[in-house]
NUTIKE-608383 format. One line per field, with one value per residue (C-alpha): residue in one letter; x, y, z. Coordinates in nm, 3 decimals, decimal comma, padded with zeros to 5 digits. Example, Ala and Ser with C-alpha at 12.3 -4.5 7.8 and 13.67 -1.06 7.14 Angstrom:
<pts>
r = A	S
xx = 01,230	01,367
yy = -00,450	-00,106
zz = 00,780	00,714
</pts>
This chain:
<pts>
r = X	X	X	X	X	X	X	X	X	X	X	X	X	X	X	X	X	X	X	X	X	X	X	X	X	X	X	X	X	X	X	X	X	X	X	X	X	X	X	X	X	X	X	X	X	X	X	X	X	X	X	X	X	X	X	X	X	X	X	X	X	X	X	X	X	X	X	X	X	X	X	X	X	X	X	X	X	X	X	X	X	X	X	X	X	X	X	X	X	X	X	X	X	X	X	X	X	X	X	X	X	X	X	X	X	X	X	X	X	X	X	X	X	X	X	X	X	X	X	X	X	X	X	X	X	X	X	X	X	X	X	X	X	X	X	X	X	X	X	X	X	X	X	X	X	X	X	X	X	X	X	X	X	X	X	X	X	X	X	X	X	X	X	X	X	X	X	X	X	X	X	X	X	X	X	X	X	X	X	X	X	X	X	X	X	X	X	X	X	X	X	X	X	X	X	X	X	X	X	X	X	X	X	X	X	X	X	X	X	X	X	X	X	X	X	X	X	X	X	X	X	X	X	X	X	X	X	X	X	X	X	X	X	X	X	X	X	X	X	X	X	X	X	X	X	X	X	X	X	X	X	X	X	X	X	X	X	X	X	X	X	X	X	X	X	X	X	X	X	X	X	X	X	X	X	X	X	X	X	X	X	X	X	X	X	X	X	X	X	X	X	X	X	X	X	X	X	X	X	X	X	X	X	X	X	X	X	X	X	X	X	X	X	X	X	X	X	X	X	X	X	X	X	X	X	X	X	X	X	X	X	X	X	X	X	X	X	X	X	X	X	X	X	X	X	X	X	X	X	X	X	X	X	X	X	X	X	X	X	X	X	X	X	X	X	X	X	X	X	X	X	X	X	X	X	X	X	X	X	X	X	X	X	X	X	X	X	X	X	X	X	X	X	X	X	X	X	X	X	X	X	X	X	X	X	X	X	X	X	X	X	X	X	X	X	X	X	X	X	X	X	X	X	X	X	X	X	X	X	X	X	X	X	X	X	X	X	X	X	X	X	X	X	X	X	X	X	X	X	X	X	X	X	X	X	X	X	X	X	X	X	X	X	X	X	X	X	X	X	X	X	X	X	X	X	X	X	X	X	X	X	X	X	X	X	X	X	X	X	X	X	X	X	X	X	X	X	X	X	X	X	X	X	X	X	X	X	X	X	X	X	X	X	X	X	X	X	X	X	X	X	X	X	X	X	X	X	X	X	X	X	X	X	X	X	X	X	X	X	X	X	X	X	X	X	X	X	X	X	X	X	X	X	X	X	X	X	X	X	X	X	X	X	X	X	X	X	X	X	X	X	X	X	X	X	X	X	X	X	X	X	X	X	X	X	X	X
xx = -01,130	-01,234	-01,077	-00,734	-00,820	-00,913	-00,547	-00,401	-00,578	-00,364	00,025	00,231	00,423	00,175	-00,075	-00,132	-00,474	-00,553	-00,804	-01,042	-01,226	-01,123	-01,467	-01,758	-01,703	-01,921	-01,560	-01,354	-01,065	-00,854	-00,577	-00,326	-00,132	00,247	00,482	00,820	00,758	00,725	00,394	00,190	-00,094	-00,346	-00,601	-00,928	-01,182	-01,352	-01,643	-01,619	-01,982	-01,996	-02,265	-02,261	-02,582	-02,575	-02,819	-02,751	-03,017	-03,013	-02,793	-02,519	-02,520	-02,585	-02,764	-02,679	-02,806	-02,681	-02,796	-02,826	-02,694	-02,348	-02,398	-02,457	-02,153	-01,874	-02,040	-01,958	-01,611	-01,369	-01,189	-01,288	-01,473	-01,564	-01,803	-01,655	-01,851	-01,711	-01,919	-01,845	-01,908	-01,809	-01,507	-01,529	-01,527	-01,712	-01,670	-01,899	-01,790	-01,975	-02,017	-02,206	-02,401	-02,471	-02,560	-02,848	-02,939	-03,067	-03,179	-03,423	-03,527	-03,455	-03,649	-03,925	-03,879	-03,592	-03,559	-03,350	-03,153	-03,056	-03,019	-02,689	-02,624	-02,251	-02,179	-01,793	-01,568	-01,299	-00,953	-00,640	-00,792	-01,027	-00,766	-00,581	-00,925	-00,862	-00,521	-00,617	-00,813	-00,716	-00,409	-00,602	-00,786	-00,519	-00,365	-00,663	-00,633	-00,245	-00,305	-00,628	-00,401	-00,117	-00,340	-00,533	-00,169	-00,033	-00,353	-00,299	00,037	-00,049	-00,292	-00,583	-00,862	-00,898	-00,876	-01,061	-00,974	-01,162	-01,167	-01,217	-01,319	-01,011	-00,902	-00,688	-00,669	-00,574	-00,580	-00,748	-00,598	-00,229	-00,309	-00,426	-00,078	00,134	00,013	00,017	00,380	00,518	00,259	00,503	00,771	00,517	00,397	00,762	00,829	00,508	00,348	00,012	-00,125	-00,021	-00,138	-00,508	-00,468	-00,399	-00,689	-00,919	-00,883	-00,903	-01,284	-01,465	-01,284	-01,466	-01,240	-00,876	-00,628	-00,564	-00,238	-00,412	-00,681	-00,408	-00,162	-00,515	-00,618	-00,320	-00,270	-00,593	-00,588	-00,275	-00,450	-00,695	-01,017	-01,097	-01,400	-01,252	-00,961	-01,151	-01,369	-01,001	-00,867	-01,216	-01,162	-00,784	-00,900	-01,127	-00,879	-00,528	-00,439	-00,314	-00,080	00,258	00,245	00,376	00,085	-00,139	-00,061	-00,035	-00,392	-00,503	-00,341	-00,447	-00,712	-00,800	-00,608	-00,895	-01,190	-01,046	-00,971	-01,386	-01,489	-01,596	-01,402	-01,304	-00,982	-00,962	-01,050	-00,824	-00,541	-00,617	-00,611	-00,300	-00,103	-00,232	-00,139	00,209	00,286	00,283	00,627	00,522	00,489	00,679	01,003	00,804	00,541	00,814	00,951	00,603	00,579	01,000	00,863	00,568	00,730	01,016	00,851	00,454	00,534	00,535	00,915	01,139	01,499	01,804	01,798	01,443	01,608	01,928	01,751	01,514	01,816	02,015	01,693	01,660	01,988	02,007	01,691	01,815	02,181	01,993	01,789	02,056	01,832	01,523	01,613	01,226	01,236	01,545	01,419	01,112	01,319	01,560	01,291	01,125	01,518	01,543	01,182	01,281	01,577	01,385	01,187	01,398	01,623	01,344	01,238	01,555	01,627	01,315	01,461	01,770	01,638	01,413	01,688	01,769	01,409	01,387	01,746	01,912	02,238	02,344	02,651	02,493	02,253	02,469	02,682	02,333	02,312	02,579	02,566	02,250	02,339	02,578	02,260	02,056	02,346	02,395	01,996	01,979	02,239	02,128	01,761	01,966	02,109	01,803	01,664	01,943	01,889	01,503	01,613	01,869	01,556	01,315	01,068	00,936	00,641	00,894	01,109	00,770	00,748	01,099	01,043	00,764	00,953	01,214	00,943	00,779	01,139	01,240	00,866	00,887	01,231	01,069	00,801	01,023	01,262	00,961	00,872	01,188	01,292	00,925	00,858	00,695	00,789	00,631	00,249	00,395	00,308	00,459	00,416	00,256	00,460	00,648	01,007	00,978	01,283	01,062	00,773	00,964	01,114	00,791	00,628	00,914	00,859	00,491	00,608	00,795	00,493	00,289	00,501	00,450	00,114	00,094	00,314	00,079	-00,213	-00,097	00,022	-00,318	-00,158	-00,453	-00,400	-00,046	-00,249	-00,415	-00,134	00,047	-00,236	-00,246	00,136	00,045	-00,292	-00,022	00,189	-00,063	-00,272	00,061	00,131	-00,181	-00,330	-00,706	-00,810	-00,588	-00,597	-00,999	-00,964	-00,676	-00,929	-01,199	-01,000	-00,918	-01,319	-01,346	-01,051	-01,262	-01,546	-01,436	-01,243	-01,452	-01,172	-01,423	-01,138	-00,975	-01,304	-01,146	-00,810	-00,983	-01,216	-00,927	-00,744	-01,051	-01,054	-00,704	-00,561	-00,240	00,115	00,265	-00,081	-00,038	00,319	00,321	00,043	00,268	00,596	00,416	00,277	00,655	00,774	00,468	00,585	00,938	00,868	00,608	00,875	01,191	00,913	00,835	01,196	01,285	01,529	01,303	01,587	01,834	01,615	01,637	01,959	02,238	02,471	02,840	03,092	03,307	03,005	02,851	03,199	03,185	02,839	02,970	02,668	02,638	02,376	02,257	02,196	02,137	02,292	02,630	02,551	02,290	02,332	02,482	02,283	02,432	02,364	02,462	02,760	02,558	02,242	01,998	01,706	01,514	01,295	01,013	01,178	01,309	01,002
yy = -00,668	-00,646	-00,912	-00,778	-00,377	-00,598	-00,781	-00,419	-00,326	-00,552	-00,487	-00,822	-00,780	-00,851	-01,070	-01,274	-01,329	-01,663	-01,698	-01,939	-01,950	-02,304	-02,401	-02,195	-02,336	-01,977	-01,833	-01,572	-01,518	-01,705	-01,436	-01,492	-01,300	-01,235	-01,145	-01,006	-01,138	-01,493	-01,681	-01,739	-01,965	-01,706	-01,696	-01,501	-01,567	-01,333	-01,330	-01,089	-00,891	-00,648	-00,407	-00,193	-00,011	00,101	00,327	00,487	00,477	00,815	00,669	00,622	00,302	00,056	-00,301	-00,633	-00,909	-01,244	-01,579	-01,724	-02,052	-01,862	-01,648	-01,967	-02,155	-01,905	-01,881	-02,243	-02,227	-02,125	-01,806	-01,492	-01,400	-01,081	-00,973	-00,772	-00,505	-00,329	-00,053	-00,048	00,341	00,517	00,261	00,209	-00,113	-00,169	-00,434	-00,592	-00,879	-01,203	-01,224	-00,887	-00,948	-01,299	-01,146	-00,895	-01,107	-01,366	-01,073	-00,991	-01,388	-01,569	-01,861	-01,744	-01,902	-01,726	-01,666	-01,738	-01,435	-01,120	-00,789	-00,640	-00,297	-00,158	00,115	00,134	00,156	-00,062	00,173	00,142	00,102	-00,166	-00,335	-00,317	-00,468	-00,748	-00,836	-00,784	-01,004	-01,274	-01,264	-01,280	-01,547	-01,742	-01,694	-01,829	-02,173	-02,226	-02,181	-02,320	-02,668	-02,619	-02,670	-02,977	-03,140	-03,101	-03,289	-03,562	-03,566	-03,594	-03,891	-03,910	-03,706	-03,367	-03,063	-02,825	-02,501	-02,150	-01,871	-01,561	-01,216	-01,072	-01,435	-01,553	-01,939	-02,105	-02,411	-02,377	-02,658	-02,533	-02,160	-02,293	-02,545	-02,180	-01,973	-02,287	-02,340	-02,008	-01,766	-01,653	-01,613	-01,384	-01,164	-01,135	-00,958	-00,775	-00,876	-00,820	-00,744	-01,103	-01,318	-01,147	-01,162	-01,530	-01,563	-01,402	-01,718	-02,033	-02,006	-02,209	-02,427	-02,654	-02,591	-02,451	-02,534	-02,319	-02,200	-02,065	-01,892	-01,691	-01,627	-01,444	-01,341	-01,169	-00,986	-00,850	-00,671	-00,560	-00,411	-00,287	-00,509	-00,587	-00,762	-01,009	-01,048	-01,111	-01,427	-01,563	-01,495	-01,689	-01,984	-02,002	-01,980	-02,249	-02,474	-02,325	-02,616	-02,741	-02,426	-02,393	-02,212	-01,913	-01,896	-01,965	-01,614	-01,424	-01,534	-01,428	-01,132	-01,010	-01,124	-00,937	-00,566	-00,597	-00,638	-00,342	-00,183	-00,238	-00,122	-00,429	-00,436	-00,153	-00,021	-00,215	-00,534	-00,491	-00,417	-00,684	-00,935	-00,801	-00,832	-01,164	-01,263	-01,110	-01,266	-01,642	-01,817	-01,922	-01,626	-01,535	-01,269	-00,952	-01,006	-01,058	-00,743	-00,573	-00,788	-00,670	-00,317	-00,248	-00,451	-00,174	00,142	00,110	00,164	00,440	00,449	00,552	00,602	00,435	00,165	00,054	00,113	-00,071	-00,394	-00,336	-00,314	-00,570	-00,801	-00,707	-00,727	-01,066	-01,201	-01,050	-01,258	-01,561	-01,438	-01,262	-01,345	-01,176	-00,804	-00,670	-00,761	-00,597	-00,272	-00,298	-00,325	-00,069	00,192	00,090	00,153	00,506	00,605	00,557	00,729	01,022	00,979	01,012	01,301	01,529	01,475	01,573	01,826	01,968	01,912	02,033	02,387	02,463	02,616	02,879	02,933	03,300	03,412	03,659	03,520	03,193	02,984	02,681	02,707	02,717	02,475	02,201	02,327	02,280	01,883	01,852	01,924	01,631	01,372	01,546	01,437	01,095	01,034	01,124	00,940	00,624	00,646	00,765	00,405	00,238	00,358	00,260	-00,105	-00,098	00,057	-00,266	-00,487	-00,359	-00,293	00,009	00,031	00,073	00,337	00,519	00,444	00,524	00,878	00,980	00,950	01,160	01,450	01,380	01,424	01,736	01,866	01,812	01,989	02,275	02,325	02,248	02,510	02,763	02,728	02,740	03,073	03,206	03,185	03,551	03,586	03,862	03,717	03,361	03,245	03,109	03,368	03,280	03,412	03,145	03,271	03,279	02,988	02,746	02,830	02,736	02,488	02,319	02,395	02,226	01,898	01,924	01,878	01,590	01,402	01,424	01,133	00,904	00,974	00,824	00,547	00,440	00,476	00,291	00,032	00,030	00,064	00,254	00,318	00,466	00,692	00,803	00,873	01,009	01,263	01,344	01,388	01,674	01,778	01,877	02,055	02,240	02,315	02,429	02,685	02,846	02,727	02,661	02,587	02,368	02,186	02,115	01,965	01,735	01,680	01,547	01,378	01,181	01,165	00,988	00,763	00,590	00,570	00,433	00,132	00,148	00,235	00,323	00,304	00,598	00,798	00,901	01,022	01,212	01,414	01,494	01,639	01,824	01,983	02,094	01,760	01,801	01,694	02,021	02,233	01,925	01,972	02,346	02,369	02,139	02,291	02,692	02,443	02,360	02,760	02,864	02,664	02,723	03,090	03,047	02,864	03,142	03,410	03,255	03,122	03,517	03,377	03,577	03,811	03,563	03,324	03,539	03,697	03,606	03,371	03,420	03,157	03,247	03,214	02,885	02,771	02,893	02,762	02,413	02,349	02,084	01,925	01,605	01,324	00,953	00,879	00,980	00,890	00,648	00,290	00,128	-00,009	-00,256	-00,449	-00,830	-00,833	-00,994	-00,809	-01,065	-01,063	-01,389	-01,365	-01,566	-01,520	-01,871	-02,072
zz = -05,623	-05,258	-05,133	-05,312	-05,143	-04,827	-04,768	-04,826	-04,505	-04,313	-04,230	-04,338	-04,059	-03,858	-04,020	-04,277	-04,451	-04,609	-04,824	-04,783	-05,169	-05,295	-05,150	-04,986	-04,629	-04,491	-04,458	-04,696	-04,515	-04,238	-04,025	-03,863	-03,635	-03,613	-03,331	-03,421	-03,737	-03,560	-03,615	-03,342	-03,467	-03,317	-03,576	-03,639	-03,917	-04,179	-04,352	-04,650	-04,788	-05,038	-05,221	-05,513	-05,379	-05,037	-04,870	-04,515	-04,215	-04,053	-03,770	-04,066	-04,065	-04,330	-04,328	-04,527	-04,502	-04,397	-04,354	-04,010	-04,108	-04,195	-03,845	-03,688	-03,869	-03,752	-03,420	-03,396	-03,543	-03,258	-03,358	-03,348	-03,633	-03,822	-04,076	-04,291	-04,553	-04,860	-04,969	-05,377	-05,437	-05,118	-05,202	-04,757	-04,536	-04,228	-03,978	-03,732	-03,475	-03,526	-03,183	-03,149	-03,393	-03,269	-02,904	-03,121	-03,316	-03,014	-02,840	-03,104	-03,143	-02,810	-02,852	-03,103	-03,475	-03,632	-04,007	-04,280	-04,309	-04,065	-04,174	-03,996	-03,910	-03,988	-03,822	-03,800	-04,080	-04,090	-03,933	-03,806	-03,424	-03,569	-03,721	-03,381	-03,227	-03,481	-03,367	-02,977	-02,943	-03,120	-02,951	-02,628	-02,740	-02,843	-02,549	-02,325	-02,614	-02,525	-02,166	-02,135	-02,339	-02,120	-01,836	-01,966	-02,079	-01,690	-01,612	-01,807	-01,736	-01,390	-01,440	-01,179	-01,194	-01,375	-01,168	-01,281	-01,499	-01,453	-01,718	-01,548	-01,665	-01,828	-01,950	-01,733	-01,683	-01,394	-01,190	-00,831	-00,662	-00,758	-00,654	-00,327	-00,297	-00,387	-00,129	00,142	-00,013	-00,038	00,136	00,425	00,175	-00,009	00,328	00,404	00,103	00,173	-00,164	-00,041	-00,393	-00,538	-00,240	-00,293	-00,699	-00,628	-00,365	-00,557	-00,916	-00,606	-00,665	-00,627	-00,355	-00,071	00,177	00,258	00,466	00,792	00,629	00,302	00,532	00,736	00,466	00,284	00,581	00,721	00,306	00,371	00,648	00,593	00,225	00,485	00,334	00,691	00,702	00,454	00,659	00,948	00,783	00,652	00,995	01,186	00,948	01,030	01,380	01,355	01,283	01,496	01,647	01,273	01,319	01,427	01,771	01,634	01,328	01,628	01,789	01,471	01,357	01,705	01,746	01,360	01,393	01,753	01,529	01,259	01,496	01,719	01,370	01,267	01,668	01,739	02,073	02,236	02,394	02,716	02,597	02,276	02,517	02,733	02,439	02,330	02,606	02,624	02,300	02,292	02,659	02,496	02,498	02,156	01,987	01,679	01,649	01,551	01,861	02,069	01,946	02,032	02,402	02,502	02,380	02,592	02,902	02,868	02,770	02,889	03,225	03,485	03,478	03,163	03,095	03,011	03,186	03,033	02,686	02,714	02,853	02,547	02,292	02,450	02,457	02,066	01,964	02,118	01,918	01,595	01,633	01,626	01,333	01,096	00,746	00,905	00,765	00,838	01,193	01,207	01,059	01,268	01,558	01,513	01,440	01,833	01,913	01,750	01,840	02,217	02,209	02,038	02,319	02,585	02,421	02,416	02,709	02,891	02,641	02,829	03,142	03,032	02,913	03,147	03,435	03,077	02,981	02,935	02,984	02,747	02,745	02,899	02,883	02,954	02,677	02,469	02,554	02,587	02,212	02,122	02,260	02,169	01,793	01,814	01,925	01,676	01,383	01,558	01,549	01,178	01,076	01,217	01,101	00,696	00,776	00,820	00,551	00,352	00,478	00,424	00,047	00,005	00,098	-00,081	00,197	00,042	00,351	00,599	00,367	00,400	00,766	00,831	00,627	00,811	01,145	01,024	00,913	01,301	01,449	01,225	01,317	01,702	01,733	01,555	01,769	02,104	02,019	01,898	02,271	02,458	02,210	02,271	02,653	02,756	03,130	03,124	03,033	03,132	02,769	02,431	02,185	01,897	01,605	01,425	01,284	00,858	00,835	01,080	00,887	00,545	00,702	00,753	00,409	00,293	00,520	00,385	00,043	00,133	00,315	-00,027	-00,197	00,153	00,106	-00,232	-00,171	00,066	-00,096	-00,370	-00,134	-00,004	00,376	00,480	00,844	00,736	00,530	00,809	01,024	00,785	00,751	01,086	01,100	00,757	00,954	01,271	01,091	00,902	01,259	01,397	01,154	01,141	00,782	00,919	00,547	00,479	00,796	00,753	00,375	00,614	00,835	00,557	00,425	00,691	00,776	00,400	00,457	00,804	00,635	00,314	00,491	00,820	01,036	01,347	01,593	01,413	01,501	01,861	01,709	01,451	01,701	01,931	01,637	01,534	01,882	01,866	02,120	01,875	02,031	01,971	02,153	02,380	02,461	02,469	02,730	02,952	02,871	02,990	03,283	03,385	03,327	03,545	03,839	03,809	03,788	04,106	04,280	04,278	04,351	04,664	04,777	04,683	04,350	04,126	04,048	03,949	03,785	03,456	03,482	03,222	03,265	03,167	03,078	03,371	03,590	03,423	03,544	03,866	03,916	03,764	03,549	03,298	03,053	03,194	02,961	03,048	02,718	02,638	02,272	02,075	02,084	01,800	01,525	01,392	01,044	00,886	00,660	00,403	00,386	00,259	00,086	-00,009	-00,397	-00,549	-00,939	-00,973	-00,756
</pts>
């Protein structure tokens, strides 16, 4: 009758149950599982008890006894196995895996002389989430059998000598020698797409391995630090190193120049020599497209002189790399976003230039008409960077869609606090007053809410040092609008992040922040700088009384002023017909 109750347990749909009685082989029943109603061959073993007098301990369970030579017997036969217990007058089964009790029972006996029989304990009755155990893992372990075959079969196949297998510790099966051959193969096709997470999945079952090519070392080395796991990168990277001259030219500099990033990134060199090995690096005529991106960048805009000229020779120089390299969409968006964050960079600074001859003025003309154009760059600016994100989207370079949305939050953020101080200036105490208008200050809670998602992103993405700038970029806006509590749980967290992934060079950033160095204090005490000496200036050439007067059209006109901008509009951004993006699916 049990064995009848017993098959009831199990849905047909999913199993079947075989019984085994012909002839005592140890075994009652053999199961198999079903998929879609499909076979599978997965199959699981059960070894059926019952008692018509059962007595609970105090713990609730209740003990049988079995005899070792049967524990030992389904042990030995493959599949997993289960004893299963039917108690008669509670009318209940319990089930205990063979395994378990195979791992107590040579607890309890080791190597001393065992006996005949051992009493089990059953503590858990037989359920539906049992009965989901059942068909778990003997899926899984059918699973590891097929591959574990499929494996063996390519081997033979193959002919030569057998490479071996490992089993790790969620069942996977794989072959070292061919994980080692896919990232060598297809490891740059892999860090192009910025799938970090699979190149270190794949590094982490190629143990254990004697040695590695140079390739395999930076393609692992390169995913980790860009996961931020720097100290692993930095072995990868040495043993890549070790061997550059098997490298192509351009490898060469990448591994050097990552490889220089992570120790600056651990403080194992400081600033100076970090730039010095930089520049260096990024000054070889072998280097790849993005460092020359990064060497054309700081030749144009780490000098003492910037303007227009310095960014036209830099977009020409880019757009002239990119037309030889259409496919390469990253470099493109990497590119573009050094274009745009230029441009910001020169806008604002002669918007500053541009508003300072109105600071404090009622009424002027030309204010408003340098508003009025510089609403039109504002528009032109955002709709370029809306593009690039729209191309990074198309790509599926999800990092720089973060990166890309940050810089619009910075540039939304900057003009708020640049026009807070130009609508502020106090000519009377020679100071920006302090009081921020209620739209700014909604406006800004309302870019805070969009930097929560970035944040997430990247921490999922494990980009760690976007994290943290990304935190500084909330910590900023946070500072600047007076929310002290917030801005100090911004601040530990920040202090967590560096420790957690030993980002020591971050240290300096974070104590400048902590001491208010942020770039809208930063820019404000420079901006009341340049009022101070404009104001000293007309009091001394006796223009003190004109300097704040209002400013009619018809005298604007008279007067002939103009807004002055070295760009009559933002350079053209221009993208591939055929926006391409290269896939692993069919390797």
């Amino acid at each position: 009758m049990s064995r009848n109750l017993l098959s009831l347990k199990f849905d047909p749909s999913l199993f079947e149950l075989r019984s085994e009685s012909q002839r005592d082989k140890g075994i009652d029943f053999i199961g198999e599982i079903k998929q879609n109603g499909v076979y599978t061959n997965f199959r699981f073993a059960i070894q059926l008890k019952s008692t018509e007098s059962s007595k609970k301990l105090k713990d609730g369970s209740i003990t049988y006894p079995i005899e070792v030579s049967n524990l030992n017997y389904l042990v030995n036969f493959g599949i997993p196995s289960y004893y299963i217990l039917y108690d008669y007058p509670a009318d209940q089964f319990y089930i205990e895996s063979v395994g378990e009790v195979y791992r107590s029972f040579f607890d309890k006996y080791n190597s001393k002389k065992t006996p005949k029989t051992y009493k089990v304990k059953f503590r858990q009755a037989l359920d539906h989430a049992k009965i989901d155990m059942i068909f778990k893992e003997a899926f899984d372990f059918g699973n590891v059998q097929r591959n574990v075959g499929m494996h063996l079969r390519l081997n033979n196949n193959e002919g030569g000598k057998l490479k071996g297998i490992v089993i790790d510790d969620i069942q996977e099966v794989y072959n070292i020698d061919q994980n080692i051959a896919f990232i060598e193969n297809y490891g740059y096709e892999l860090l192009n797409q910025h799938a970090f997470y699979r190149i270190i999945e794949i590094e982490e079952r190629s143990h254990p391995r004697d040695n590695a090519s140079a390739t395999f070392n930076m393609v692992c080395g390169i995913a980790y630090y860009h996961q931020h796991d720097l100290l692993k990168a930095i072995n990868f990277l040495k043993l890549a190193y070790s061997d550059l001259n098997s490298l192509h030219p351009e490898d060469q500099a990448m591994v050097t120049y990552t490889l220089i990033q992570a120790k600056y990134l651990l403080g194992i060199i400081g600033k100076d020599e970090f730039s010095k090995e930089i520049e260096r690096v990024v000054e070889n005529e072998n280097v790849g497209t993005s460092l020359q991106f990064e060497n054309l960048y700081n030749k144009c805009f780490e000098g003492n002189e910037f303007g227009a000229e310095q960014l036209r020779k830099y977009y020409d120089s880019v757009i002239k790399i990119l037309d030889n390299n259409p496919q390469f969409a990253d470099m493109r968006i990497v590119a573009y976003a050094h274009v745009l964050k230029a441009e910001a960079k020169l806008l604002l600074y002669e918007l500053v230039g541009n508003y300072l001859i109105s600071i404090g003025r009622k009424v002027d003309a030309y204010r408003d008409l340098l508003i009025a154009e510089w609403l039109k760059l504002d528009e032109q600016y955002n709709d370029q960077l809306k593009e690039l994100v729209k191309f990074a989207k198309e790509n599926h370079n999800f990092l720089a869609v973060c990166n890309l949305l940050c810089v619009k939050i910075e540039w939304e953020f900057t003009k708020t606090y640049y026009f807070h101080s130009f609508s502020n200036w106090n000519k009377e105490t020679l100071s920006i007053n302090i009081d921020i208008r209620i739209e700014d200050r909604d406006f800004l809670l309302l870019l805070l809410n969009d930097l929560d998602p970035i944040l997430d992103t990247y921490d999922k993405l494990q980009h760690r040092r976007n994290q943290f700038h990304c935190l500084v970029l909330r910590f900023e806006i946070l500072h600047f609008l007076g929310m002290k509590n917030e801005a100090d749980t911004c601040i530990n967290l920040m202090e967590k992040l560096i420790e957690a992934y030993e980002l020591n060079a971050l240290h300096k950033n974070l104590d400048q922040l902590a001491n208010g160095h942020t770039r809208s204090n930063l820019f404000m005490e420079k901006f009341i700088n340049q009022c101070k000496t404009v104001d000293r200036i007309a009091k001394n050439g006796g223009m003190y009384e004109y300097l704040y007067k209002d400013i009619s059209p018809e005298l604007n006109a008279y007067l002939g002023r103009k807004p002055k901008w070295s760009l009559a509009g933002l350079l053209p951004l221009i993208y591939p017909e055929i926006r391409m993006n290269t896939s692993l699916e069919n390797i």
